[in-house]
Backbone as ProteinMPNN parsed JSONL, in Angstrom:
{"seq_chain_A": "XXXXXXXXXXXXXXXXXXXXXXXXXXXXXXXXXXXXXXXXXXXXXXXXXXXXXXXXXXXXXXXXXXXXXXXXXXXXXXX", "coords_chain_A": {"N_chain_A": [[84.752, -49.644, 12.463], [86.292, -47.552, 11.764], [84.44, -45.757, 10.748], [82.284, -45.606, 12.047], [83.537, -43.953, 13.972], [84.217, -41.499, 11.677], [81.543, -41.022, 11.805], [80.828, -39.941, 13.851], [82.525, -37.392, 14.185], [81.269, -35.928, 12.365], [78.499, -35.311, 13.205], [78.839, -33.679, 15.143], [78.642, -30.938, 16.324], [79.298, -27.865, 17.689], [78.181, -26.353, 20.591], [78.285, -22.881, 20.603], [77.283, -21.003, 22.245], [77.143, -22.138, 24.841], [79.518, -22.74, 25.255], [80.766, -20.18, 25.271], [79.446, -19.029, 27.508], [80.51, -20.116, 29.863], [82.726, -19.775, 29.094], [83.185, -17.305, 29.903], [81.825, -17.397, 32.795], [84.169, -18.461, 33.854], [86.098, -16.618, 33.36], [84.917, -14.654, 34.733], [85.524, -15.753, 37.871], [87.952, -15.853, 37.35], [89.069, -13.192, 37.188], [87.432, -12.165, 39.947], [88.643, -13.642, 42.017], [91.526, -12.267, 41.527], [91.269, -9.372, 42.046], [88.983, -9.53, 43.716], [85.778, -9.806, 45.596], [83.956, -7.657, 45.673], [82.958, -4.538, 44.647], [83.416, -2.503, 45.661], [86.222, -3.339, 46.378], [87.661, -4.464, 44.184], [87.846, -1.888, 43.15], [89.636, -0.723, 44.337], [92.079, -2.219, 44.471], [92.512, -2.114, 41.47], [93.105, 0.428, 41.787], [95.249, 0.434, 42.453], [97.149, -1.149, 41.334], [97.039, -0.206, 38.876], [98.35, 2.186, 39.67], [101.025, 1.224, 40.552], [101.821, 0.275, 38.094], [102.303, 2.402, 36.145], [104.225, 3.637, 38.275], [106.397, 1.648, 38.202], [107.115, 1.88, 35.17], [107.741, 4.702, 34.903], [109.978, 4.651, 36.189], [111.426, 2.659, 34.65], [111.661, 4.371, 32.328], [113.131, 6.526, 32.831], [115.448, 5.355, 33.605], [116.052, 4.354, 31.292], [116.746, 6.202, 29.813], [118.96, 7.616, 31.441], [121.216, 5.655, 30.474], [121.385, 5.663, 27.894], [122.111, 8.586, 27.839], [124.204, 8.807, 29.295], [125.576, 6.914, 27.876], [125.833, 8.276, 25.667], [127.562, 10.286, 25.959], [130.086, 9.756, 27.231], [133.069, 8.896, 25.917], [133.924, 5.525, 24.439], [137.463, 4.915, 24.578], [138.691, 2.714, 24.242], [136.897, 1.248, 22.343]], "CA_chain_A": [[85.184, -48.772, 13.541], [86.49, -46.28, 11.381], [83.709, -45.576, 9.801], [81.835, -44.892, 13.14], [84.193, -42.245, 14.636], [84.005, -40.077, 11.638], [80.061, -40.278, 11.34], [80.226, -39.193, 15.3], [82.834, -36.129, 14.201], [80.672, -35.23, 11.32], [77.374, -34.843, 13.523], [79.258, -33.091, 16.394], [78.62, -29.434, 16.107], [79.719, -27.061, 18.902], [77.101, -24.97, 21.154], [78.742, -21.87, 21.138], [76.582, -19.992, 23.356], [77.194, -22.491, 26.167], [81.215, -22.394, 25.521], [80.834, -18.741, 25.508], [79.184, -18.632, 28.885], [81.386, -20.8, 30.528], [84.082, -19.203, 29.295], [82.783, -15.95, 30.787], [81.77, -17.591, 34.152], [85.302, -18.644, 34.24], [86.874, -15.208, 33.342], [84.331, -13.536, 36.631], [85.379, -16.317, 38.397], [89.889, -15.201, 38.028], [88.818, -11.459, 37.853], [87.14, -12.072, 41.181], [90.21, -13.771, 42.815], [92.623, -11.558, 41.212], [90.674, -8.185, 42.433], [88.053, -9.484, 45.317], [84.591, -10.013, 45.152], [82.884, -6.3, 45.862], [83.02, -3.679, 44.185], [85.071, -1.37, 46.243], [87.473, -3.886, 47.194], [87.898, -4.48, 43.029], [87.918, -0.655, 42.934], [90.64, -0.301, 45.58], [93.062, -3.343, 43.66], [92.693, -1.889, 40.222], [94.08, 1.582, 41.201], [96.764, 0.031, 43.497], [97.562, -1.842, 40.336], [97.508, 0.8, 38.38], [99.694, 3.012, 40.758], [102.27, -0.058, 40.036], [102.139, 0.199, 36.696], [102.587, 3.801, 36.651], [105.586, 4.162, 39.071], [107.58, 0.898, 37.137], [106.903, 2.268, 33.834], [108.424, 5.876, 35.103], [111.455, 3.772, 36.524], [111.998, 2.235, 33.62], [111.988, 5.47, 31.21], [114.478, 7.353, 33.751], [116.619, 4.593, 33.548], [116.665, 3.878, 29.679], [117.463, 7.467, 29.445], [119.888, 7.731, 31.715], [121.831, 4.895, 29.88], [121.365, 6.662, 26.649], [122.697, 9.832, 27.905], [125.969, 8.077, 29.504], [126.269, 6.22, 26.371], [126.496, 9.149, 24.172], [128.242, 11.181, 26.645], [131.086, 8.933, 27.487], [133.573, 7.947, 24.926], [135.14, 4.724, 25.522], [139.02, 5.135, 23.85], [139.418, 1.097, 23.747], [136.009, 0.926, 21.512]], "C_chain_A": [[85.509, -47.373, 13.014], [85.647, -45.41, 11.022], [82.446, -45.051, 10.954], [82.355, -43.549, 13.621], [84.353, -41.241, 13.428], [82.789, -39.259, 10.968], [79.886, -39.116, 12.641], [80.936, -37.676, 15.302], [82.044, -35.427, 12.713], [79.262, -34.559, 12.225], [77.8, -33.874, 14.73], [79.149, -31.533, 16.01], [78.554, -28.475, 17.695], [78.214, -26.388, 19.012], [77.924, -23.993, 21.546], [78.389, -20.547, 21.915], [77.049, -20.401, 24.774], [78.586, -22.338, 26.521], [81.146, -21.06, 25.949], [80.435, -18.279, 27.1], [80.066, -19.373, 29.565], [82.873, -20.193, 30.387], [84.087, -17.8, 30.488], [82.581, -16.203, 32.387], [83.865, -17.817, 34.841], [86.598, -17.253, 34.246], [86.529, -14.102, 34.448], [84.689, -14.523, 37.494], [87.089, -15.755, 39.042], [89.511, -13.804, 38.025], [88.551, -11.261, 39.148], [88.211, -12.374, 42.074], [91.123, -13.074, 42.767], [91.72, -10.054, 42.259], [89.844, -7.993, 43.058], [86.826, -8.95, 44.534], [83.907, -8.941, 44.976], [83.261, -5.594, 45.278], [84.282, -2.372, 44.425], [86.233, -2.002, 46.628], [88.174, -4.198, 45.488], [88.537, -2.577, 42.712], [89.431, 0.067, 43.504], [92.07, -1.221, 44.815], [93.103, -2.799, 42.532], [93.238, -0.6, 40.444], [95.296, 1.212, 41.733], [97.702, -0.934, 42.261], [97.988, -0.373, 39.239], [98.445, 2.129, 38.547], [100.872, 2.317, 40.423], [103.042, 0.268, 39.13], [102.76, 1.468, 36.172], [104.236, 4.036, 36.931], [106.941, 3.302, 38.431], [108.044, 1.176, 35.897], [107.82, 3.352, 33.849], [110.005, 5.606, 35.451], [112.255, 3.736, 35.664], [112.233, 3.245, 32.537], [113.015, 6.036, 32.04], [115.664, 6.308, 33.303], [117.396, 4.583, 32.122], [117.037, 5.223, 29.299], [118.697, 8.111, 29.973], [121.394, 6.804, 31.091], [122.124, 5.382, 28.925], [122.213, 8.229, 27.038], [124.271, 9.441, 28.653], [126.796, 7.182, 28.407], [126.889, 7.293, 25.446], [127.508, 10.579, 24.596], [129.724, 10.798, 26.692], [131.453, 8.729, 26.282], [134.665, 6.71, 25.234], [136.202, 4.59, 24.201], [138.928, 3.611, 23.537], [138.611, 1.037, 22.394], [136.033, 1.097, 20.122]], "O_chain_A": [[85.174, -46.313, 13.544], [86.007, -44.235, 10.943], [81.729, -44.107, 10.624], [81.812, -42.445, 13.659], [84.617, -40.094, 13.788], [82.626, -38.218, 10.332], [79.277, -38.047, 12.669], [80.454, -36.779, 15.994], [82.469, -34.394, 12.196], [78.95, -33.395, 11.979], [76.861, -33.279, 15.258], [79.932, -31.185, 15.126], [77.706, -28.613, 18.577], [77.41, -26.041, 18.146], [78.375, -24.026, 22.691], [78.989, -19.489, 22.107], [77.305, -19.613, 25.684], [78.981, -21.959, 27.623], [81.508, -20.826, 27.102], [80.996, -17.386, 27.735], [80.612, -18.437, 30.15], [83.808, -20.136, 31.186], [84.76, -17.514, 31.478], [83.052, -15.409, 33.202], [84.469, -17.431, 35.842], [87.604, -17.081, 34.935], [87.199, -13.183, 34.918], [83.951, -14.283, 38.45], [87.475, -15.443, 40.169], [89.709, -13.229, 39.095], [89.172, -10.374, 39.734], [88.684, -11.521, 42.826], [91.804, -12.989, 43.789], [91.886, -10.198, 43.471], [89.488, -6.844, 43.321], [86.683, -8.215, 43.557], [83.084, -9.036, 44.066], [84.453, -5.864, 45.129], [85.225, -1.779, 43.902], [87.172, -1.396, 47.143], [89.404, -4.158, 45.531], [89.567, -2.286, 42.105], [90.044, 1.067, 43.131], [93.109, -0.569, 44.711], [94.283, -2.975, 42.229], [93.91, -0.185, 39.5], [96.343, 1.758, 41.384], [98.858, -1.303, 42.472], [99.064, 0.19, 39.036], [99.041, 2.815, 37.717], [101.786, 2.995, 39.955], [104.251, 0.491, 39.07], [103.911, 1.364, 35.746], [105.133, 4.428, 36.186], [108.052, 3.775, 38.191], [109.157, 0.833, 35.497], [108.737, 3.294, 33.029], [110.976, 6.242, 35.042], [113.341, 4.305, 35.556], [113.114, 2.918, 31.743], [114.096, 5.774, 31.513], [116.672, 6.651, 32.685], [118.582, 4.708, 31.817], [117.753, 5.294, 28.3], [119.389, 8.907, 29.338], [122.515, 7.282, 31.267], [123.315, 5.685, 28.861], [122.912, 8.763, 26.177], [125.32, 9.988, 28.313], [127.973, 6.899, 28.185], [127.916, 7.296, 24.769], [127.976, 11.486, 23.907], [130.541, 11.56, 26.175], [130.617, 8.419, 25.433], [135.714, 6.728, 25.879], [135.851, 4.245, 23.073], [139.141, 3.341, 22.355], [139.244, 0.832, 21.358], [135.079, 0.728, 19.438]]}, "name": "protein", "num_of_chains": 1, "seq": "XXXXXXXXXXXXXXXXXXXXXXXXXXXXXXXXXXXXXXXXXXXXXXXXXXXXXXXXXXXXXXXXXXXXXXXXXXXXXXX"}
């Protein structure tokens, strides 16, 4: 028995062309769900995404600077 299963993992050799496409069908398959099938409707989701990303990002620097500048502004007496 043993001696079977590791002639069958010795002859086993991957097709990595066919993984490779499959992987790829499967990566246009969540791109498409995530960002819609056409072109302009992908086109229209990726800047509205990117608008997102953008305006949270700007959030988040205002903020961490405003923290920083009340930190070093402020002295706290107990500290």
């Amino acid at each position: 028995m043993k001696k079977n299963k590791s002639k069958r993992s010795q002859d086993f050799k991957a097709d990595t062309q066919t993984i490779k496409k499959e992987d790829v069908k499967k990566l246009q398959e969540t791109f498409s769900q995530f960002f819609g099938a056409s072109s302009d409707e992908m086109r229209k989701q990726s800047t509205r995404l990117k608008s997102k990303i953008y305006f949270f990002g700007f959030v988040a620097i205002i903020f961490f600077v405003v923290v920083f500048y009340i930190t070093k502004s402020v002295n706290f007496v107990g500290l």
